[in-house]
C-alpha positions as CSV (number, residue, x, y, z in Angstrom):
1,X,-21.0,-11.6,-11.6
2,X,-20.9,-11.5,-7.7
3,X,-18.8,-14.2,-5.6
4,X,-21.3,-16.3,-4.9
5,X,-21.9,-16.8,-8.5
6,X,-18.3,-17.5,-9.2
7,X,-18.2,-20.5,-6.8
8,X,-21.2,-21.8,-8.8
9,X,-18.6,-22.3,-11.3
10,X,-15.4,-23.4,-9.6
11,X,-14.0,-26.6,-11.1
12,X,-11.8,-29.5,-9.8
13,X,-9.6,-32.2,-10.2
14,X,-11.3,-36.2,-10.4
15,X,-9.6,-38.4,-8.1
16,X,-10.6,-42.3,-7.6
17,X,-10.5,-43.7,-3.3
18,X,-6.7,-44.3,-3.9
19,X,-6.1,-40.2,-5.0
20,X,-4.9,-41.2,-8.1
21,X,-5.7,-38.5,-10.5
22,X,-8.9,-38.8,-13.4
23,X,-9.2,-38.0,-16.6
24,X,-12.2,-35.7,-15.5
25,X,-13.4,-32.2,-14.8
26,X,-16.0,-32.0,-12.0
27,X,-18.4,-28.8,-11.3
28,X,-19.1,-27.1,-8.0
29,X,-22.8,-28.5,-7.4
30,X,-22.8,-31.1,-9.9
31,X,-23.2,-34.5,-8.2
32,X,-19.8,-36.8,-9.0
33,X,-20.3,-40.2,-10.3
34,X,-20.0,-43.3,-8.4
35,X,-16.5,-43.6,-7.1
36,X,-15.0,-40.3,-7.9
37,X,-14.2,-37.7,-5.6
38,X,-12.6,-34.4,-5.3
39,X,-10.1,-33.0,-3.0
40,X,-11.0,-30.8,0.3
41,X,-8.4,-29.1,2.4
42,X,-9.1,-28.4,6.2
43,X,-6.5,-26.5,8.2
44,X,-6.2,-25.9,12.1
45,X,-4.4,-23.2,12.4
46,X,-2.0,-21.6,15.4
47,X,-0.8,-18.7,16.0
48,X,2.6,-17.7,18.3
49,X,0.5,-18.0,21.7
50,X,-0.6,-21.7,20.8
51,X,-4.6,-19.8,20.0
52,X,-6.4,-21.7,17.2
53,X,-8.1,-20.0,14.7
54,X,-12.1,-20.1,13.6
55,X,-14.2,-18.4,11.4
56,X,-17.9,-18.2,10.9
57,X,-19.5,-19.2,7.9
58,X,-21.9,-16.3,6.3
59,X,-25.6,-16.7,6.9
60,X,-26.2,-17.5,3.5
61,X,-23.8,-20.3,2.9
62,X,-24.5,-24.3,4.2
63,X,-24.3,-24.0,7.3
64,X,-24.8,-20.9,7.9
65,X,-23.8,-18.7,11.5
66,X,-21.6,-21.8,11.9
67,X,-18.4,-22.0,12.7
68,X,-15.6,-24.1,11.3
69,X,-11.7,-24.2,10.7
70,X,-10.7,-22.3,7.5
71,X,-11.0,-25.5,4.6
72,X,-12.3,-25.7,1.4
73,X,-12.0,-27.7,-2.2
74,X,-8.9,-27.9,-4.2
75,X,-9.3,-26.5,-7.8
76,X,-8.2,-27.8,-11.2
77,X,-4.5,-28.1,-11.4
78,X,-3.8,-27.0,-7.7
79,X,-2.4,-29.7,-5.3
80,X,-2.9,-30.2,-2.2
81,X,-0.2,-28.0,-0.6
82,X,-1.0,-25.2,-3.2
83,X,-5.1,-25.7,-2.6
84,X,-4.1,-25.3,1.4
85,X,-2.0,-22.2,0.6
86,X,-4.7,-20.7,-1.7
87,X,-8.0,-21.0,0.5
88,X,-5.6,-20.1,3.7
89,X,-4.8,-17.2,2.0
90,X,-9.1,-16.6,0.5
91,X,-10.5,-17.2,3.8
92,X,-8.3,-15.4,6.2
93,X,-5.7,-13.4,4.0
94,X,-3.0,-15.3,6.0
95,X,-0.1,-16.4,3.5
96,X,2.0,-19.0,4.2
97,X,4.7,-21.5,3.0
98,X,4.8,-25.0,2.5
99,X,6.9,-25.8,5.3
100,X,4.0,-24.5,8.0
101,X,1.5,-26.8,7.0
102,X,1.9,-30.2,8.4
103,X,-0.5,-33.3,6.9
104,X,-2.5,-34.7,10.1
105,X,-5.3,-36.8,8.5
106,X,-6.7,-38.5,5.8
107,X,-10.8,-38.6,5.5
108,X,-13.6,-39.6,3.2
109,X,-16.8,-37.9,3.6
110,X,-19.1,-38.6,1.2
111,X,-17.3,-37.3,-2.5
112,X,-14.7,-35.9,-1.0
113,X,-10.9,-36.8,0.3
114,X,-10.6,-34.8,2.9
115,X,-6.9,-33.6,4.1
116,X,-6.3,-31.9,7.0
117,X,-3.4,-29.9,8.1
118,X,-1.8,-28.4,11.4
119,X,-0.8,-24.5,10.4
120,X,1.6,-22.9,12.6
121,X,1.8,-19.3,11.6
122,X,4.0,-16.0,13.6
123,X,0.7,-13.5,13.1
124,X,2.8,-10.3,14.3
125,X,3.4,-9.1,10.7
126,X,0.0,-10.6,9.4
127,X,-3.5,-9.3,9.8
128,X,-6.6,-11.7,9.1
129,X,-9.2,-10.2,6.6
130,X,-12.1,-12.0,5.9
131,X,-13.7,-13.6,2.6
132,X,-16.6,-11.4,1.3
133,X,-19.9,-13.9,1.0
134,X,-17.6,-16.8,2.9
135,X,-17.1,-15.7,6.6
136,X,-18.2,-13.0,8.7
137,X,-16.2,-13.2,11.9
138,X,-13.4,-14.7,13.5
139,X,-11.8,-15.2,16.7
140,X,-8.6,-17.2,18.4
141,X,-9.1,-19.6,21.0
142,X,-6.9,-21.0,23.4
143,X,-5.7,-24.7,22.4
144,X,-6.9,-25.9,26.2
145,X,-10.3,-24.9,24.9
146,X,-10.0,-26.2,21.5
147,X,-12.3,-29.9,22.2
148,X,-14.7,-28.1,23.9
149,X,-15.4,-25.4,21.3
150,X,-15.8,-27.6,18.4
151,X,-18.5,-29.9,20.1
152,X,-21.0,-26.8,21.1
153,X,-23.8,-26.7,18.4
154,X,-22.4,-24.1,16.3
155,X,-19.7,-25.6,14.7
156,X,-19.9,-27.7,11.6
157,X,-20.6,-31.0,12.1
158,X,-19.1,-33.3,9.9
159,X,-15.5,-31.5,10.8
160,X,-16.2,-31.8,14.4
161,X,-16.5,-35.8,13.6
162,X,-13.2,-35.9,11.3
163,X,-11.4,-33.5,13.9
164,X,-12.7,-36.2,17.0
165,X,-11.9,-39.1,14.3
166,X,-8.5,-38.1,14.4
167,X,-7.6,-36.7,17.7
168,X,-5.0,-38.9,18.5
169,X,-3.1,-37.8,15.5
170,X,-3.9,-34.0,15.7
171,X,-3.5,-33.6,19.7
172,X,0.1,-34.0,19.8
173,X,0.7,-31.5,17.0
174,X,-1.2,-28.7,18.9
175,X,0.4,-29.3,22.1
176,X,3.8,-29.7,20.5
177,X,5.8,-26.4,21.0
C-alpha cells in the first residue's frame, strides 16, 4: 500500500465548536456530521536568520504545485502540540520541542479547528527532507517578504485568508527577535 493510500485511511479525533473532545472516530474523506470537526495544525516556521519556511504541495494532491506553510490534521489520540511535532517532523523532517512552537490563532474553516503556530527553529544541525507524495520543493524566504509571498496565486488560499485574518496576532511574533 503506497502513501497516498495510507492517508485514505488516517483517522481523527471528534471535537464539537468549543474543542471539547467526541465520543467519535472520523475518516480522512468521510464527510463529518453537522457540528463536528477535526483538528488541523498550521505552523510558520523560522529559522536563525528570521527566513520563513514553504513547501510545495505535490502535483497530485488538492491543490496541487501550490505552495503553503507545513500544516496538516491531528490524528487519533495526538494533541495538538504532539500533532504540530508530528507533521513538522512528516513534512520537513525538522524535529522540534514543545517549547518552540508558540499558539498564534484560532480558526474554523469549514470541519475543521484550525491552530496555528509560530516555530522558531536553530536549522544548523537540521537538514529539511521532504514528504514522499506530500511536497516537492521548498525554499526560505525572508520575513520582509513574507505578506507578499503568500498573496501571489500559488499559494493556498484559504491559509492565505486565516494567515491575513490573523495578522495582527502573528506579525509581532515574526518580527520579535
Amino acid at each position: 500500500m503506497d502513501l497516498h493510500e495510507i492517508h485514505k485511511f488516517e483517522i481523527f479525533d471528534a471535537y464539537d465548536i468549543d474543542e471539547h473532545k467526541l465520543n467519535i472516530d472520523l475518516i480522512r474523506g468521510q464527510k463529518c456530521p453537522e457540528g463536528v470537526y477535526h483538528i488541523v495544525v498550521e505552523i510558520i516556521t523560522m529559522n536563525e536568520q528570521g527566513e520563513i519556511l514553504l513547501t510545495k504541495r505535490h502535483p497530485q494532491k488538492n491543490f496541487g504545485l501550490y505552495w503553503e506553510i507545513t500544516g496538516g490534521s491531528i490524528l487519533k489520540g495526538e494533541d495538538v502540540i504532539q500533532g504540530a511535532i508530528r507533521e513538522l517532523y512528516e513534512e520537513t523532517g525538522i524535529l522540534t520541542k514543545e517549547e518552540n512552537l508558540h499558539l498564534v490563532y484560532k480558526d474554523v474553516f469549514y470541519e475543521g479547528l484550525f491552530r496555528g503556530f509560530i516555530h522558531k527553529v536553530d536549522m544548523k544541525n537540521q537538514t529539511i527532507k521532504l514528504q514522499d507524495e506530500e511536497t516537492i520543493e521548498y525554499q526560505w524566504i525572508s520575513k520582509c517578504d513574507f505578506i507578499e509571498f503568500i498573496c501571489n496565486d500559488y499559494f493556498i488560499p484559504h491559509t492565505r485568508k486565516r494567515i491575513l485574518n490573523h495578522w495582527i496576532d502573528i506579525e509581532p511574533m515574526i518580527f520579535t527577535e
